[in-house]
N, C-alpha and C positions, 0 to 999 in steps of 0.2 A: 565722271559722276562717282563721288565717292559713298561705300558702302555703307548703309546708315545702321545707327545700335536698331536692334531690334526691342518695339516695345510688345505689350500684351496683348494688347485690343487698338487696331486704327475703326475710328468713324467717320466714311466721308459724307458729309451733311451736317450744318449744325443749326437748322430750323427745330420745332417740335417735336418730332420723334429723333432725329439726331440725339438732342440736350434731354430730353427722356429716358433713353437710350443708358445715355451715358452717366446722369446721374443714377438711372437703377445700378449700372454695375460699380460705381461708386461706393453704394450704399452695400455691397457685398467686398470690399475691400480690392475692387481689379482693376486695377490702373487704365487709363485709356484714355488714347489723343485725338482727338476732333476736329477736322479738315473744310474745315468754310471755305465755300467760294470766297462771298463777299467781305467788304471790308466794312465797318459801322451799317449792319444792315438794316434795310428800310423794311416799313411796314407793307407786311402781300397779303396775309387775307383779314376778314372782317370779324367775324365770330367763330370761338368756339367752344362747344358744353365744357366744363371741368365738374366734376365732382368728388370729394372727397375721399369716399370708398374708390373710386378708379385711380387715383393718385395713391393711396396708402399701398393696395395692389401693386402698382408697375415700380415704385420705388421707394415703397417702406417708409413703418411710419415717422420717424425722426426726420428725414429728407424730405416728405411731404409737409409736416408742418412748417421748416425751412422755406419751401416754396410757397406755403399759402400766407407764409408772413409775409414775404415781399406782395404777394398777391392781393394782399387786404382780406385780414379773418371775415370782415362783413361783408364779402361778394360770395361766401359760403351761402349764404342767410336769405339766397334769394329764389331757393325750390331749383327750375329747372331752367331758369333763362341761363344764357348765353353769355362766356363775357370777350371782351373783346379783344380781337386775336391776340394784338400787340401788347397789350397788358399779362396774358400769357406766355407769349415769349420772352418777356424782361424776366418774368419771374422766374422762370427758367433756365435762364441766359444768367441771373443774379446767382442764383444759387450752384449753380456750374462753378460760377469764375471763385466763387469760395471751398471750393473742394481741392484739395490736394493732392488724391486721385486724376484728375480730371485736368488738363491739358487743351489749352484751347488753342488751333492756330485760323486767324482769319486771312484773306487772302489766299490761302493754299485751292489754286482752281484747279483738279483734281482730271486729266485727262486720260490718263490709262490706269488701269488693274492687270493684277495678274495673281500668279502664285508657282510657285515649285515645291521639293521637295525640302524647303528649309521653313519658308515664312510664306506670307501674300503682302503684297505688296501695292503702292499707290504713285503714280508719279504727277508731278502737277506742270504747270504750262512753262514756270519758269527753272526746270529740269531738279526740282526737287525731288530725292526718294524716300519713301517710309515705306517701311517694315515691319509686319506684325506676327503674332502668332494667330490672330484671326482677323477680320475684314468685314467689316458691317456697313451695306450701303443703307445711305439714308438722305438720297440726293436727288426725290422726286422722280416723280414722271419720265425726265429724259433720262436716267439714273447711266452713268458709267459704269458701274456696279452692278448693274442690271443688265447690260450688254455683254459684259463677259459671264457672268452666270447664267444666263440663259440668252446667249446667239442669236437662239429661233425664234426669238421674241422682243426685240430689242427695245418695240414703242408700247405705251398704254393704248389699248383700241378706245375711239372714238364713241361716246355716248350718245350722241345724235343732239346735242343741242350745245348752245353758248351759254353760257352763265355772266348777266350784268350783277355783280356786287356792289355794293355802297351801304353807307349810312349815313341816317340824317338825324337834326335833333325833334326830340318830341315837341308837338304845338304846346304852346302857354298853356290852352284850357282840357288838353288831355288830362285825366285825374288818374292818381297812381292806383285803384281800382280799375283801371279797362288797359290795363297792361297783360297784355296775354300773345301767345305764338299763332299766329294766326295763317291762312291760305286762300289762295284764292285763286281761280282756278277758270282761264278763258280758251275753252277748245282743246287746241296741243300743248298750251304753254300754261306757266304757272309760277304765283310770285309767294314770295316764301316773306313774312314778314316776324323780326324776332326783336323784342325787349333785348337791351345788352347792359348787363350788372358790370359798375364800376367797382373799383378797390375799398371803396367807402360804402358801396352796399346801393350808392342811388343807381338812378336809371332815367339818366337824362336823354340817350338816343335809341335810336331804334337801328338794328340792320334789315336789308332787303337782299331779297336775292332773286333776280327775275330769268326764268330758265325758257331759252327762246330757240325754239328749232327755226325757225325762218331765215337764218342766215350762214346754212350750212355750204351753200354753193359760194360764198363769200370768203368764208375761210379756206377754201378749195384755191380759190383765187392766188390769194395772199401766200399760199404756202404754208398752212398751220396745220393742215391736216392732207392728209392721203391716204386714200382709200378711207378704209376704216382705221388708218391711224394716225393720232397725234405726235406730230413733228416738232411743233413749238407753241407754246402760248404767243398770241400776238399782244403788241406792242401795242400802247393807246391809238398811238402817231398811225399805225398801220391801217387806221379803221377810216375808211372815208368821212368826211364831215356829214352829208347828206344821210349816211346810216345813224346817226347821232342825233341830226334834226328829226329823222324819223321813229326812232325811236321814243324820243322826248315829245313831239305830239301825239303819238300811241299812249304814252303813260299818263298825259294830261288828260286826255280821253277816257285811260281807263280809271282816270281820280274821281270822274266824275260819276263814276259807277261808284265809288267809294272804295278805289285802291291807292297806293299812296309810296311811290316808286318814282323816279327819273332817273336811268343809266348819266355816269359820267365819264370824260376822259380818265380821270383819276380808278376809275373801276368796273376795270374787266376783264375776265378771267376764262378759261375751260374748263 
């Protein structure tokens, strides 16, 4: 393994706060290379707020407008809805790959850290090494980065319930007046429903997010969680069919109270 140049700043993660991350230090002139697992990556979560003042904050405002050009100035223009995740990430991901600072590598799957008295450093699965004068994880939940800075705590503890995510399009005769964030709220559980602002400013679907303790001995099963902590997000495929029909007649049921939800293969999370 040969010894690599050292750069300024490595970041391993290049989801959300990864490409945040990195264009803030961008926009102060500090170099720094970006360590993606994946390769062309796909769409993970549904929504999320952006707002203008929080974006000029974390990275100034010439790089902000930068990003909300790609983002469409009239998803600004919609108060407090939600937009949706993946239109966030391009935007982000777009404005990255135009910075000169900024250094993207995909595919680098990033499986030990370390550091000594020179640099910290990153190795990945197919015996690549990088070298930094600092070391920023930003690789989620199971974070490798997170393992080695703190040992004693190596998983996120377990919130006590599953989160189905999805979104669907709005009915025909919804009128854009009864667009609003809404809840709804049965016992233990509870379904979060949100407007989501496109690039263009409309608002043709909606997100859900139905937060369900009833299937914590399930994920016990499976291997996603132990004790109180999480081990892995599971995989669609991982989840029985029978918990899917069953869910999906619970949500039919609960439409009929007037909520407006069905979990998919396509969408679920912890």
């Amino acid at each position: 393994m040969s010894e690599p140049d050292l750069v300024e700043t490595i970041i391993v993660g290049g989801s959300l706060a990864g490409l945040t991350t990195a264009i803030a230090l961008a926009a102060r002139e500090r170099p720094v290379t970006v360590l993606e697992r994946t390769r062309g990556r796909t769409q993970r979560g549904v929504a999320i707020g952006l707002g203008r003042t929080d974006l000029d904050a974390a990275v100034g405002t010439e790089l902000s407008t930068r990003v909300i050009e790609h983002l469409g100035e009239d998803s600004l223009r919609q108060g407090p809805y939600p937009h949706p995740w993946w239109n966030v990430y391009t935007a982000l991901r777009a404005t990255a790959e135009e910075l000169p600072d900024i250094t993207l590598i995909d595919g680098a799957h990033v499986i030990e850290v370390g550091e000594d008295n020179e640099s910290a450093w990153a190795i990945t699965d197919d015996g690549r090494r990088f070298a930094a004068r600092v070391l920023i994880g930003a690789d989620g939940y199971r974070s490798v980065v997170r393992r080695h800075v703190a040992a004693h705590h190596p998983y996120a503890n377990y919130a006590g319930y599953i989160v189905w995510l999805g979104q669907s399009d709005f009915p025909p005769e919804v009128n854009g007046k009864d667009y609003r964030v809404d809840f709804e709220s049965g016992g233990p559980e509870l379904l979060a429903l949100y407007p989501m602002v496109q690039g263009d400013g409309t608002i043709p679907r909606y997100g859900w997010a139905w937060f369900d303790t009833s299937h914590n001995d399930l994920l016990r099963e499976i291997g996603a969680i132990d004790g109180d902590e999480v081990l892995h997000t599971p995989r669609t495929t991982a989840i029985p069919d029978e918990v899917y029909e069953t869910m999906q007649r619970r949500a039919r049921k609960g439409r009929s109270r007037g909520e407006a939800a069905s979990p998919r293969r396509s969408a679920t999370t912890m």
